[in-house]
NUZA-310600 format. One record per residue (C-alpha): x, y, z; residue in one letter. Coordinates in steps of 0.1 Angstrom, whole numbers. Example, Ala and Ser with C-alpha at 12.3 -4.5 7.8 and 13.67 -1.06 7.14 Angstrom:
2
X,Y,Z,residuo
123,-45,78,A
137,-11,71,S
***
This chain:
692
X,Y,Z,residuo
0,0,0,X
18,34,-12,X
24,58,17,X
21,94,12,X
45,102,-14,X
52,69,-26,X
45,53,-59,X
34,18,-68,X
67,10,-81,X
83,18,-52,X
71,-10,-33,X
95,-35,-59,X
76,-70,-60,X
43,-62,-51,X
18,-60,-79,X
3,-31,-92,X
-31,-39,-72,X
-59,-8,-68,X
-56,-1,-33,X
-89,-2,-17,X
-91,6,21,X
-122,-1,44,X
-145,30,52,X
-144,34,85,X
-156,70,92,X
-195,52,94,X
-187,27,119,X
-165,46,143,X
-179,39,179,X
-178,69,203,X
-190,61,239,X
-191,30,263,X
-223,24,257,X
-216,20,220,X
-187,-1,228,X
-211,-25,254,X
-234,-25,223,X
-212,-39,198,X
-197,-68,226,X
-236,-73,233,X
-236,-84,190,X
-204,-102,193,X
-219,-123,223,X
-249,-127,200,X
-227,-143,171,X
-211,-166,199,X
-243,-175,210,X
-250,-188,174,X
-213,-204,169,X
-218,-227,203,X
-238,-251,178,X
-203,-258,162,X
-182,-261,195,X
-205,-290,204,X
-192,-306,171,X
-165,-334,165,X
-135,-322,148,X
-106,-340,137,X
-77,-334,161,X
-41,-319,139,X
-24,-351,159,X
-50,-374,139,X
-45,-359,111,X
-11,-356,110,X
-11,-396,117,X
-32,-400,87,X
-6,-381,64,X
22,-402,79,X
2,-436,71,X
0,-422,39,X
32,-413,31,X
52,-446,27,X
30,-456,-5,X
39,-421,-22,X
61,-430,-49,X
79,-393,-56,X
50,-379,-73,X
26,-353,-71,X
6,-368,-44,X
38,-371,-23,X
45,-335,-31,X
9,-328,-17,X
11,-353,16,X
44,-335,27,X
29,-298,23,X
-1,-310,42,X
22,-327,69,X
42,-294,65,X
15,-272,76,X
-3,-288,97,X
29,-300,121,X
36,-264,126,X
17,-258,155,X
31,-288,172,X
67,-289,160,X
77,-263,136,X
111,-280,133,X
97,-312,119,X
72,-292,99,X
106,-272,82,X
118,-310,74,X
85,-319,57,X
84,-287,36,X
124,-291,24,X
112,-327,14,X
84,-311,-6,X
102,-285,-17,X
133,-307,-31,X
106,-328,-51,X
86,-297,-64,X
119,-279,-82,X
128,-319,-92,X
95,-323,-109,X
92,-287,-121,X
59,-275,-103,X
62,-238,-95,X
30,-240,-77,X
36,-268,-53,X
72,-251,-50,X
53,-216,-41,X
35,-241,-15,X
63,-255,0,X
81,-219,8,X
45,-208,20,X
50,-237,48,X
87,-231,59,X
80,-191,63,X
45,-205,85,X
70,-230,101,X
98,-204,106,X
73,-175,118,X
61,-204,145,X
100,-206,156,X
105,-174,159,X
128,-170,136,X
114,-141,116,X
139,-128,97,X
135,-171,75,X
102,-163,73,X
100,-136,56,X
129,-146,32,X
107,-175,24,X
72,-155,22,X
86,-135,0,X
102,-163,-23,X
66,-179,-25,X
52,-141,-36,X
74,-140,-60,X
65,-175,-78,X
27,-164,-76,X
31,-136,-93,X
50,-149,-123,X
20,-176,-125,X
-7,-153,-118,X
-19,-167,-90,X
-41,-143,-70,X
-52,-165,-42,X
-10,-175,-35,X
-5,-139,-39,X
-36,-128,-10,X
-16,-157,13,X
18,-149,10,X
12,-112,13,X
-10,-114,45,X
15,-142,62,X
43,-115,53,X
21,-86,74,X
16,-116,102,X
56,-119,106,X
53,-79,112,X
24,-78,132,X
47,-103,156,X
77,-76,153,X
55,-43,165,X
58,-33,130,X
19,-20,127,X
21,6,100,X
39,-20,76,X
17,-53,89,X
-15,-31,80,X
3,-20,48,X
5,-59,36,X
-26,-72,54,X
-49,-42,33,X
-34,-58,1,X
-42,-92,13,X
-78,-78,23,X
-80,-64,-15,X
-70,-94,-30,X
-96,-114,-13,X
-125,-99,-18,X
-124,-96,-52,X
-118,-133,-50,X
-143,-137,-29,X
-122,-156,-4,X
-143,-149,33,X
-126,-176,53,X
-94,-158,45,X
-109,-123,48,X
-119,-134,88,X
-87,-139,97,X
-70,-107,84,X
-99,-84,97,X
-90,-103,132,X
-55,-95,128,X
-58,-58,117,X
-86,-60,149,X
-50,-69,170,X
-30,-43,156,X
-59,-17,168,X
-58,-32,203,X
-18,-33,202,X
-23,6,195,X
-51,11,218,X
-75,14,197,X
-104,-3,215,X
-129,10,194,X
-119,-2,157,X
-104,-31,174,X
-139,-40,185,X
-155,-35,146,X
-131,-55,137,X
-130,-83,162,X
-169,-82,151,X
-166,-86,114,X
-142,-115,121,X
-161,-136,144,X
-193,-131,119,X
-178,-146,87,X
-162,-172,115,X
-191,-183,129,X
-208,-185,88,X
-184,-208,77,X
-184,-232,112,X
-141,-224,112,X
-135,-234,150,X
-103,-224,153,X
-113,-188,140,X
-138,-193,167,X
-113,-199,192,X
-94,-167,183,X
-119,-142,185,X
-127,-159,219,X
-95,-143,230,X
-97,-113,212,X
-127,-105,231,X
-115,-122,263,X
-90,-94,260,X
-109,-64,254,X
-127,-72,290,X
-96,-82,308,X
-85,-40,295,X
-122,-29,309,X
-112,-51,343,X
-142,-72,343,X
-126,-102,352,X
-156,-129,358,X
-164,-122,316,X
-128,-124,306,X
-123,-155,326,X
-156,-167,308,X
-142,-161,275,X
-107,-176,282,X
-119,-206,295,X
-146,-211,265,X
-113,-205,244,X
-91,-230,264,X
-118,-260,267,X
-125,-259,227,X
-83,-258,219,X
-83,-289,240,X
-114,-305,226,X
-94,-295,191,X
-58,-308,204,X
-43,-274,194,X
-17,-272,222,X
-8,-238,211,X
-43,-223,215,X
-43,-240,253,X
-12,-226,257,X
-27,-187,247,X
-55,-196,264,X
-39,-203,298,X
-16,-172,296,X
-45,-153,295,X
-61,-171,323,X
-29,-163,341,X
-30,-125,338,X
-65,-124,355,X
-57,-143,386,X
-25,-120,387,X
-44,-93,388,X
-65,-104,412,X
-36,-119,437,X
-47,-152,438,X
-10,-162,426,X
-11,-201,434,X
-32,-205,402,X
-15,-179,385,X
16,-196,385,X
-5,-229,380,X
-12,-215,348,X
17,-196,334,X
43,-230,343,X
11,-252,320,X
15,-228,293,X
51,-223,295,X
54,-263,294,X
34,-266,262,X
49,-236,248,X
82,-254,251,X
69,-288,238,X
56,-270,204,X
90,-250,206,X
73,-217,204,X
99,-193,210,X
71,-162,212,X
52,-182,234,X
79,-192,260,X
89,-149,262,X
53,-142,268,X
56,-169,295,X
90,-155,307,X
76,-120,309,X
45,-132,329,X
62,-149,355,X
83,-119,359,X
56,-95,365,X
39,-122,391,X
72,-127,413,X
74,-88,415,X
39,-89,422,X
45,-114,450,X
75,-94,467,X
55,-63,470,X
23,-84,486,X
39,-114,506,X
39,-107,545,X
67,-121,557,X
51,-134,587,X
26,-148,573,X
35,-183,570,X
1,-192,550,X
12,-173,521,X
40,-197,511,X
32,-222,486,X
49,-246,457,X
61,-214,440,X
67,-189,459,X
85,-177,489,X
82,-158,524,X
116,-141,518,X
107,-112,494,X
144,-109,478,X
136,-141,466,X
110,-137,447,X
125,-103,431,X
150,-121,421,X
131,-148,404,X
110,-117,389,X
146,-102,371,X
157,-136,362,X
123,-145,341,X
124,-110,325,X
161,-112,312,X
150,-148,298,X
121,-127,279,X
143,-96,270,X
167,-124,254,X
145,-142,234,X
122,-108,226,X
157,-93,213,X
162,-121,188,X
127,-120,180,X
128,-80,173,X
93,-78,192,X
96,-38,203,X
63,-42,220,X
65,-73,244,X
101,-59,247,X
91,-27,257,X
68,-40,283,X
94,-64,294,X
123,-29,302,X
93,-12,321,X
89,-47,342,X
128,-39,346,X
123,-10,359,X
102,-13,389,X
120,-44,399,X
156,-29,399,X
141,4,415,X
127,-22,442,X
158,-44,443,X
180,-8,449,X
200,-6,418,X
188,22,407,X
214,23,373,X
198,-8,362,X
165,6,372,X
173,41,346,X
185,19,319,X
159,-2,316,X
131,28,320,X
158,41,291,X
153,15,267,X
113,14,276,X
108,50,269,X
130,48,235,X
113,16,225,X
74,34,232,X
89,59,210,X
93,38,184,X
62,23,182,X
41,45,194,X
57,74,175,X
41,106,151,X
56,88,123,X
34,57,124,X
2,72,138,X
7,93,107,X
14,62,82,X
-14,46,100,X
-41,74,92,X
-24,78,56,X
-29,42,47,X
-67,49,64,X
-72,78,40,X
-57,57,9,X
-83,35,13,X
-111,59,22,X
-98,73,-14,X
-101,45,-34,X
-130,38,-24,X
-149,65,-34,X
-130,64,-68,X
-143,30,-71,X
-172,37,-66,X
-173,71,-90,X
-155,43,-116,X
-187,17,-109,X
-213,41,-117,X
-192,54,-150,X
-195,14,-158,X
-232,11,-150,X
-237,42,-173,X
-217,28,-202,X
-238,-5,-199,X
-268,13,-196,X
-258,28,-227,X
-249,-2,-245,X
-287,-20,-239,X
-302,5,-254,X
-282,8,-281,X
-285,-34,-287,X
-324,-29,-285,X
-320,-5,-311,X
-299,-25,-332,X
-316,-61,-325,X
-347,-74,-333,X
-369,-97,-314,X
-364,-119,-341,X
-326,-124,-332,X
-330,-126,-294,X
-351,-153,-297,X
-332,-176,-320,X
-299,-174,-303,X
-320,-178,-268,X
-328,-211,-289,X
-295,-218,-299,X
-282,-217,-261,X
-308,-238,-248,X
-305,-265,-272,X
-261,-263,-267,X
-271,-263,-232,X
-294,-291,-231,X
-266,-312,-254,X
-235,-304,-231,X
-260,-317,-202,X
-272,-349,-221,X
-234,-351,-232,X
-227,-350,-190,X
-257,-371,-178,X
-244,-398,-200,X
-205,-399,-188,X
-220,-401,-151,X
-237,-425,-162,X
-209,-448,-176,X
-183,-434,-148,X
-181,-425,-115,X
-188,-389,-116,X
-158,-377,-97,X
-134,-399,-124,X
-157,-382,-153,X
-151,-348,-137,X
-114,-356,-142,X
-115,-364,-175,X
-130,-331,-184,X
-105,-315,-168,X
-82,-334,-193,X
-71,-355,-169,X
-57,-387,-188,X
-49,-417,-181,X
-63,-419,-147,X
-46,-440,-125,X
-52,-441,-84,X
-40,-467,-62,X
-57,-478,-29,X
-45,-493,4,X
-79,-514,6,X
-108,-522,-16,X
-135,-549,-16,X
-147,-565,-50,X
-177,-581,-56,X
-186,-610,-85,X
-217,-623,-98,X
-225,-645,-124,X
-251,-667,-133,X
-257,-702,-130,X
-260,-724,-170,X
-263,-690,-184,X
-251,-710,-218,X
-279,-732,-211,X
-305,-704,-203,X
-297,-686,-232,X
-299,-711,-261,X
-334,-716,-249,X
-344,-683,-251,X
-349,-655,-281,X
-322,-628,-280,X
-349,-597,-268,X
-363,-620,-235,X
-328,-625,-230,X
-318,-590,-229,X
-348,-584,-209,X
-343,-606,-181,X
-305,-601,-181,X
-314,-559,-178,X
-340,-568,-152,X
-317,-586,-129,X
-290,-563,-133,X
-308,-531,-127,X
-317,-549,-97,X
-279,-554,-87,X
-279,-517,-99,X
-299,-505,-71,X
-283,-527,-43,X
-250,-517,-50,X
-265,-484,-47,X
-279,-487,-15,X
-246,-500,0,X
-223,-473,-16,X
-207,-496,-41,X
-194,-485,-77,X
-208,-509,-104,X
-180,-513,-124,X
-187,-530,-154,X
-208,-566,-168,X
-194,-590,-191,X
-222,-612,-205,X
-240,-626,-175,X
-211,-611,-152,X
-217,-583,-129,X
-189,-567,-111,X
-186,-544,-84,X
-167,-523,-55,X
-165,-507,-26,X
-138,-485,-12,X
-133,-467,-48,X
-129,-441,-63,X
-136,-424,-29,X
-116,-446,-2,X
-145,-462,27,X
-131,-479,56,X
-159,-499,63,X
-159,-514,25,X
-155,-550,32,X
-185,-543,53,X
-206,-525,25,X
-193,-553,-4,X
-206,-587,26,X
-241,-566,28,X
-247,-563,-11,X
-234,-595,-17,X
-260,-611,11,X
-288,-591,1,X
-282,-600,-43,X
-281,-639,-28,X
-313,-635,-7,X
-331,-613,-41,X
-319,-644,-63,X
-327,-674,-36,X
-361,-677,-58,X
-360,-655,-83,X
-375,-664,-118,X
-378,-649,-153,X
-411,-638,-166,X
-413,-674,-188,X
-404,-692,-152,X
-370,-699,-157,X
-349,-708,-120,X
-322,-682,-119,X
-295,-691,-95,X
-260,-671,-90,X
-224,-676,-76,X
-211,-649,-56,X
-177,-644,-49,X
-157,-615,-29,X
-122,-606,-15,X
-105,-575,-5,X
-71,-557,-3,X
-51,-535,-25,X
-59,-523,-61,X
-49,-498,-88,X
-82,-481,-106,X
-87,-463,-133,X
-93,-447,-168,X
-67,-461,-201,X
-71,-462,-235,X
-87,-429,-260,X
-115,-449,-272,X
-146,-460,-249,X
-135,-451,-219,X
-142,-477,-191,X
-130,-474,-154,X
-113,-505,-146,X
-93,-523,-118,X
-68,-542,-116,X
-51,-565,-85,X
-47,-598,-69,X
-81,-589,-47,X
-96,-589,-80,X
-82,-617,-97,X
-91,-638,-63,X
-127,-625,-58,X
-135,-635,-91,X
-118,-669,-88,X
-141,-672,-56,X
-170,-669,-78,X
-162,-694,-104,X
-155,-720,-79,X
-185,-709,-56,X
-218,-733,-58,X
-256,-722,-69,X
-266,-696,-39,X
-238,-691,-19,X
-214,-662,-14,X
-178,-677,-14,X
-150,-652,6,X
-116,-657,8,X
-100,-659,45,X
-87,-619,42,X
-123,-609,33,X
-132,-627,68,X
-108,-619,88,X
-116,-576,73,X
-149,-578,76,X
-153,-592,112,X
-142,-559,122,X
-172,-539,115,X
-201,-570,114,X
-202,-606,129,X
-215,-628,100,X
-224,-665,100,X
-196,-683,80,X
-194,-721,65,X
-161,-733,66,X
-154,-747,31,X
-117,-758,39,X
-90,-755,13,X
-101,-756,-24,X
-79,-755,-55,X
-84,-723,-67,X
-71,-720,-105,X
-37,-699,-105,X
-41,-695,-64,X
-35,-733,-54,X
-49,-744,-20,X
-72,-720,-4,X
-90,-718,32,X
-128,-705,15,X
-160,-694,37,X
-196,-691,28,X
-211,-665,44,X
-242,-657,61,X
-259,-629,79,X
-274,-625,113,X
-284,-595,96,X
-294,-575,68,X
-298,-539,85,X
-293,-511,57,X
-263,-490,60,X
***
């Protein structure tokens, strides 16, 4: 976003963008009553959101251990490239150093492979990684490295991402006029794209940097905005965040009992979530409050829990927030502890007052360490006037005027003319740009008004109507033509192909196949005229059609009186043996005595195994999606060698299927099975036939 004076050029890499800035002149809020108003509507939205608290999620620790199941059958190809950024980026929370590992994996295989987007992916996740270490100066460098790819390929939504994570590594540095700067061209980016899960999080954040500045008010419109869009599109974690935010803006208004309500709201859905680093905020917070209100047992219970967890996801930030808290609370103590008072003395803390000062300067030179390397002016700042009483206490009063030195120089810094000024000059920008937007919109709405009435002029009724005619009958072709390659593959593989997708080839851990075939079909069908045949053959199989439906199973293709099917593709079910044993069960029950409309007996083998497979789409010509494996080879072997009415199953397809459903089983013994040799068989039975 150009400053006053500067040109677009000037800010190198980023692109050329129109600069559009929210209009906040309307929603300024100018008494406490207002500001109780606006909290009032942010309850409200919470209110509405406590639907999706009560929800399951999926922990980050589950799904990272899904990721790493996966990750052995990747075979250095795209989806590895995509299984190590999602391990990347979701192990940051957790451990930011393994997360960096993952993404150099990635990253290595991208520029191997040639993909500048998955590369641009990859650098996204070591700067996310990097920023969650601490180490900001890495973070950027890689931010901007993913920027940089985005923009050669044009990618707006990589663009929006990298350029709001660069104005999150300065928000963490006290750097508010330049973290606004990059988070207003994020903001731009994303609404024209539309983006509104992305556009929550960067009003919450500019919401922070009004707080940081003491700017209740905006803070507050934009804490609102956030936790609206949140709560529309059910994003917990977002959830979670502006549970703090607002936690905070009581705990500055001193009402404790709603802040404490807020916190703890915030720190029981982190842990229902597993997100150690939102229980970690969470109980920092909680920490503050009962060290305001002296009750310093469960202060400290609460800083040493966060500062624990804060060290286990190795968040440097975190551990100085941690440092700084326990600082102020042992200076706290050795104002308040009466020496005589032997009841005051707990796990933590100490009669002797010198003591505890001393504990309170030891934990705020571990803070003003790590806040140095960090280049946080704020939490630094906050840390040299912590300093400063304690030394003036302690009686070295040099220390004491050097550390209220560095506080007043650093206040100056961030709280200077200069960036109140570059503040309300980025503020005015977009106040600007706004109005010549909108002057530019109604020029456009003019021009098309224009442009109607000139094609009413020019264009007859006659000419509307046929290519209105036209367009319905391409449209009504191009659905036919869709309708009928759903109807011959599964529509997510048929999606694929449009996209030019070809050949298709997925493998899967576990699938369960199902065969059926009919008993003397040869004999059936000399006795019968080709049309009856067809007839009764459709009949039957739109029959199977409607089963396999009903169980979730993907038809996939019937050779003469063969029906095949599966479950567990092309969209992976864990409970497919289960699905395949209930279709199966339910075709043998349909056919038990089932005759043609002449009277003919039809009876069926039925045949089914389970375990690995490779599906999909070859060939130019009639497409056909296929599979291909030993499971499929052996389920169809267990159909030829089946009898009239029984479902045959090898021993894996027992031994799979027993974990979701007890089923009655015959115990055939070992069969020669052609190309297997010996085989342990089953026929299988049901105690059931509930629907799925």
């Amino acid at each position: 976003m150009p400053l006053a004076g500067q040109t677009r050029r000037d800010l190198g890499r980023i692109p050329p963008i129109p600069i559009i800035f929210i209009n906040l002149r309307y929603s300024l809020l100018y008494n406490n009553r207002q500001i109780m108003k606006h909290i009032l509507l942010l309850l409200l939205g919470l209110f509405v959101s406590s639907v999706l608290i009560n929800a399951e999620a999926i922990t980050p620790q589950a799904k990272i251990d899904s990721l790493l199941a996966e990750l052995p059958n990747a075979k250095g190809d795209t989806n590895e490239i995509k299984l190590l950024i999602n391990l990347g980026s979701t192990i940051s929370l957790l451990n930011p150093i393994e997360g960096i590992s993952y993404s150099m994996k990635g990253l290595a295989l991208a520029k191997k492979l040639n993909l500048k987007g998955f590369e641009a992916d990859c650098y996204n996740n070591l700067g996310k990684n990097y920023k969650w270490n601490s180490d900001y100066a890495k973070a950027i460098e890689y931010y901007k490295k993913a920027l940089t790819i985005n923009e050669i390929l044009m990618h707006k939504s990589g663009i929006a991402n990298s350029l709001a994570s660069i104005g999150g590594v300065y928000l963490e540095q006290s750097n508010y006029p330049k973290s606004l700067e990059y988070y207003q061209y994020a903001l731009e980016l994303n609404e024209e794209l539309g983006n509104k899960s992305e556009i929550a999080h960067i009003y919450g954040n500019i919401g922070i940097i009004y707080r940081l500045q003491s700017n209740s008010k905006k803070a507050i419109y934009f804490y609102k905005k956030s936790l609206e869009l949140h709560t529309e599109l059910r994003e917990e974690y977002g959830i979670i965040k502006n549970l703090r935010n607002i936690g905070g803006l009581y705990l500055q208004k001193k009402d404790y009992s709603k802040a404490l309500e807020f916190f703890d709201r915030s720190l029981k859905l982190s842990e229902k979530l597993g997100d150690k680093n939102g229980v970690a905020m969470s109980l920092g917070s909680i920490g503050i409050i009962y060290t305001d209100l002296s009750d310093y047992t469960k202060a400290l219970d609460s800083y040493n829990e966060a500062l624990k967890l804060n060290k286990e996801i190795g968040k440097k930030r975190g551990i100085a927030y941690d440092y700084l808290s326990l600082g102020i609370l042992y200076y706290k103590l050795s104002q308040e502890v009466d020496p005589t008072d032997e009841h005051k003395e707990s796990k933590y803390n100490s009669l002797d007052n010198e003591i505890n000062l001393n504990k309170s300067i030891g934990y705020l030179h571990e803070a003003e360490e790590l806040y140095k390397k960090m280049n946080n002016l704020n939490e630094l700042s906050r840390t040299y006037d912590a300093l400063h009483n304690a030394y003036y206490q302690k009686g070295d009063f040099k220390s004491s005027v050097d550390a209220h030195r560095n506080f007043k120089n650093l206040q100056d810094s961030i709280f200077s003319f200069e960036n109140t000024n570059k503040i309300l000059a980025l503020e005015k920008a977009r106040e600007d740009d706004l109005k010549q937007k909108e002057i530019e919109t109604q020029k456009i709405k003019i021009a098309e008004q224009e442009k109607r009435e000139q094609m009413i002029m020019y264009f007859s009724i006659g000419i509307v109507l046929f290519m209105t005619l036209v367009m319905i009958v391409i449209f009504r072709l191009l659905k036919r033509s869709d309708k009928l390659l759903y109807n011959v593959l599964p529509v997510s593989i048929a999606k694929r192909l449009k996209k030019k997708e070809h050949p298709i080839s997925d493998y899967f851990t576990q699938a369960s196949i199902v065969f059926i075939d009919i008993v003397n079909f040869t004999e059936i069908a000399s006795n019968s005229d080709p049309q009856t045949l067809v007839s009764d053959l459709n009949m039957i199989f739109t029959k199977y059609d409607s089963i396999s439906k009903k169980y979730g199973l993907e038809k996939i293709k019937t050779i003469g009186d063969s029906y095949m099917a599966a479950a567990g593709i092309p969209e992976v079910q864990k409970d497919n043996t289960y699905r395949a044993a209930q279709m199966a069960l339910e075709v043998k029950e349909l056919m038990e005595d089932y005759h043609t409309a002449n009277g003919t007996k039809i009876d069926v083998r039925i045949g089914l195994d389970c375990g690995p497979v490779v599906a999909g789409v070859i060939g130019e010509n009639k497409f056909i999606y296929d599979m291909w494996s030993d499971a499929v080879n052996t389920a169809s072997r267990m159909e030829s060698s089946s009898i009239a009415g029984q479902v045959q199953v090898s021993e894996r397809f027992k031994i799979a299927v027993t974990k979701f459903e007890e089923f009655e089983y015959i115990e055939r013994g070992e069969i020669d099975i052609k190309g297997k040799g010996k085989m342990k068989t089953y026929f299988i039975g049901s105690k059931t036939l509930e629907t799925v």
